[in-house]
Each structure stands twice: as C-alpha cells, then as structure tokens.
C-alpha positions as CSV (number, residue, x, y, z in Angstrom):
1,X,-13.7,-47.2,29.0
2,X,-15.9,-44.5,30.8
3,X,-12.5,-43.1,32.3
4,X,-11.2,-42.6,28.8
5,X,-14.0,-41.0,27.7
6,X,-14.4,-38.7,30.1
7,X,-10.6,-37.9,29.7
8,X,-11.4,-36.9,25.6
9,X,-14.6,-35.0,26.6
10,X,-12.1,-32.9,29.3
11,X,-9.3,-32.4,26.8
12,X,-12.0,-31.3,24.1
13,X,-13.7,-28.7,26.1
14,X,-10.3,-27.5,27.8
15,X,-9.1,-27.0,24.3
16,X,-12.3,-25.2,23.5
17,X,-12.3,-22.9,26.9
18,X,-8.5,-21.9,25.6
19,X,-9.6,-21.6,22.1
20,X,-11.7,-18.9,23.0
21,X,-9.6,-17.2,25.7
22,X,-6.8,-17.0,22.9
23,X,-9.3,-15.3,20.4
24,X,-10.7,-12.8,23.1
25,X,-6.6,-11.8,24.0
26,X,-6.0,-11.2,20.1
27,X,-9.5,-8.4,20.0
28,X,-8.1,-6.9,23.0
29,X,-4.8,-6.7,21.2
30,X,-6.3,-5.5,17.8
31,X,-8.3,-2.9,19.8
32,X,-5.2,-1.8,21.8
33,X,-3.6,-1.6,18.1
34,X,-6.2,0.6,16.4
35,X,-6.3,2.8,19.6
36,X,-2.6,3.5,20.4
37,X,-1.6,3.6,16.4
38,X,-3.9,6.5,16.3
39,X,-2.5,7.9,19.7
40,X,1.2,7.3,18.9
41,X,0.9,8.0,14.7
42,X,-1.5,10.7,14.2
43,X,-2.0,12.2,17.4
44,X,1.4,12.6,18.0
45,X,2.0,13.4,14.3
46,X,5.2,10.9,15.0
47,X,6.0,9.5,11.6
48,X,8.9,7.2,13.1
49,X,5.7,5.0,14.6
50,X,4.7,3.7,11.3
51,X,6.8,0.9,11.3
52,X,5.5,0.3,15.0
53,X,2.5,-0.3,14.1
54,X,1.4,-0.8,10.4
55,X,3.3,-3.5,7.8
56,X,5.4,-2.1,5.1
57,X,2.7,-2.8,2.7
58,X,0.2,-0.9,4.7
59,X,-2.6,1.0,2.4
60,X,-4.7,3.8,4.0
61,X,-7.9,4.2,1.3
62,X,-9.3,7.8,2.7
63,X,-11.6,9.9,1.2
64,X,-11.6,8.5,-2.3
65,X,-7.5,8.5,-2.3
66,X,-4.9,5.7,-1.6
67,X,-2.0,6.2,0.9
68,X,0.7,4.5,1.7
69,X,3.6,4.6,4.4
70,X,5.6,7.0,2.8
71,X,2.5,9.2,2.0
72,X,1.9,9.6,5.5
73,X,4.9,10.0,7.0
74,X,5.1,12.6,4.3
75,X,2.0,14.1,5.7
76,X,2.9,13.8,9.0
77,X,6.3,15.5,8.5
78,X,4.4,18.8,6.9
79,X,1.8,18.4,9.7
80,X,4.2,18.9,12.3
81,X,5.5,22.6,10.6
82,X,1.7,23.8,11.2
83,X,1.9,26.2,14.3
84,X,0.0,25.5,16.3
85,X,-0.4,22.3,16.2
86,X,-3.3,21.0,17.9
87,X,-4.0,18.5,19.9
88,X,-6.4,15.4,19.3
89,X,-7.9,13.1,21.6
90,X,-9.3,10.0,19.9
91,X,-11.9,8.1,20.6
92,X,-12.4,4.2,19.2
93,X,-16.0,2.5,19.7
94,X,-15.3,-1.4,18.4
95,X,-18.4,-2.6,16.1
96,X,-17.1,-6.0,15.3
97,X,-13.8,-7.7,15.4
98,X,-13.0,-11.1,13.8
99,X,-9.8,-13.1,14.0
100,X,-9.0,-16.1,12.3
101,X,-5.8,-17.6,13.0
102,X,-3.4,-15.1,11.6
103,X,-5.4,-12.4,10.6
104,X,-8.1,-10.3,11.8
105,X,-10.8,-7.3,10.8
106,X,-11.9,-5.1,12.8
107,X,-15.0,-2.2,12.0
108,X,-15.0,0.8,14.7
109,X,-16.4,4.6,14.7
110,X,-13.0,7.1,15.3
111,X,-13.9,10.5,16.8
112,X,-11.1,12.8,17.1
113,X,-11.2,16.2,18.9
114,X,-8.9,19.0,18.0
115,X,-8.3,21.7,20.4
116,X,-5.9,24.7,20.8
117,X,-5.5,26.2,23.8
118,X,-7.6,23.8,25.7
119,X,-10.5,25.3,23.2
120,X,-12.0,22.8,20.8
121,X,-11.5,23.9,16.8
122,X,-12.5,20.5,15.4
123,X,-14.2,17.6,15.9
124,X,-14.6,15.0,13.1
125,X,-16.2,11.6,13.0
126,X,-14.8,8.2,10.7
127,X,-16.2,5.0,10.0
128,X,-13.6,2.9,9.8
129,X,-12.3,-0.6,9.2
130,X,-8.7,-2.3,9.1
131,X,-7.4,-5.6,8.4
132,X,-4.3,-6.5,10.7
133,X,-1.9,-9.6,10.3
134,X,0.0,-11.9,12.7
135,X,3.8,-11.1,12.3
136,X,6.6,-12.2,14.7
137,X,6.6,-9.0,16.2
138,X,3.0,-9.0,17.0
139,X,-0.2,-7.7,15.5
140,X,0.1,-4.9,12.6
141,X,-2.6,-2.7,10.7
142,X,-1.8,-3.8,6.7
143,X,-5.3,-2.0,5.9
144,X,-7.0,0.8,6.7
145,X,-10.2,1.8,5.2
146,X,-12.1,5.5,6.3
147,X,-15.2,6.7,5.2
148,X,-15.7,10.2,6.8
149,X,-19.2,11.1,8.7
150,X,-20.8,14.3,8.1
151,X,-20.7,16.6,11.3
152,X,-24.2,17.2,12.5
C-alpha cells in the first residue's frame, strides 16, 4: 500500500513539474511570436508574413481605428514606396503572459527606433497587448491591441 502511494504522489508531481515546463515553453513561444512578427511584418514592411504570423481573423485596434489583414498589408505595400525607407529596431519588454490551454495573452511595452542613415529620426513607444491561439501550425497573434505612449 505505501509503494502505491508513493507511486500516485510521483506520477502527480511529475505531471505537475511537466505541466509547468509545457506552460513556460508556450511564453517563450508567444514572446518569440510578438518579437519576430514585429521584426519580420513591420520592420521588414513584408506584407507576405501576415499569414506567418497572425490568423485570418486577426484585428489590429490602434489608435482609436480597427485594422485588419488586408488593411495592413495594404499599408505595408504603400510603406514600402516611401524613399527612404527607414529602418526600425524593436524592442519587446514582456509584462505578463498567460496561457490556458489553447490560448494565451500577453501585455508588453514596444519601442521602435527609426533611423536613416544610421541617424535616429524616430523613436515611438506602445503599450500593447495581444491575444494568440493554438492552431496546428503553431501559435498565431488573432488580436492586437496598441495604445500609443507620449514621447517624453
């Protein structure tokens, strides 16, 4: 009787110990999501990485306005026929992410420098959060929600 008890206690706290392993691997993937869709979508200006990264219902809510994938790529696209173009470096500081088993939320700061020439012409701050879903392709933003910060 003690052996088989001390078998249920094992199981239980091996499943716990990989319970928690499993939801610290899907933060690191949401935070690898939020920081390469920014590198790889809007750094880039690459409009064919949408569908990399974001679901085909994906909303972005910026600034007051709703976008969607086609609005973006659609700004992206015009983006690109701005010369120069500059170049941004972003920068993601997690505040919280939560996962429950298919979903997760995550609440960050984005900083984004633009330079030109190796000179800086912008810098702009975000609070942000996004929602991501489970799909059999991986993790993928459905939500994005920005609230710009005023430069000091």
């Amino acid at each position: 009787m003690k052996r088989l008890i001390s078998i249920i206690v094992m199981v239980f706290f091996t499943t716990l110990s990989f319970g928690q392993v499993s939801n610290e691997t899907d933060k690191k993937l949401i935070k690898n999501l939020v920081i390469e869709s920014f590198d790889e979508i809007w750094s880039k200006l690459n409009s064919k990485n949408i569908d990399k990264y974001y679901t085909k219902d994906f909303l972005l809510l910026e600034n007051g306005e709703v976008w969607n994938n086609d609005t973006i790529a659609n700004y992206l696209d015009k983006a690109l026929l701005d010369k120069p173009n500059p170049t941004r470096i972003n920068t993601i500081e997690i505040i919280d992410t939560k996962v429950t088993n298919k979903t997760a939320w995550v609440a960050y700061h984005n900083y984004a420098t633009f330079s030109i020439d190796n000179k800086i012409v912008f810098k702009a701050h975000w609070l942000e959060s996004a929602t991501a879903i489970l799909t059999d392709k991986g993790w993928k933003l459905d939500m994005l929600h920005s609230t710009p910060i005023k430069n000091e």
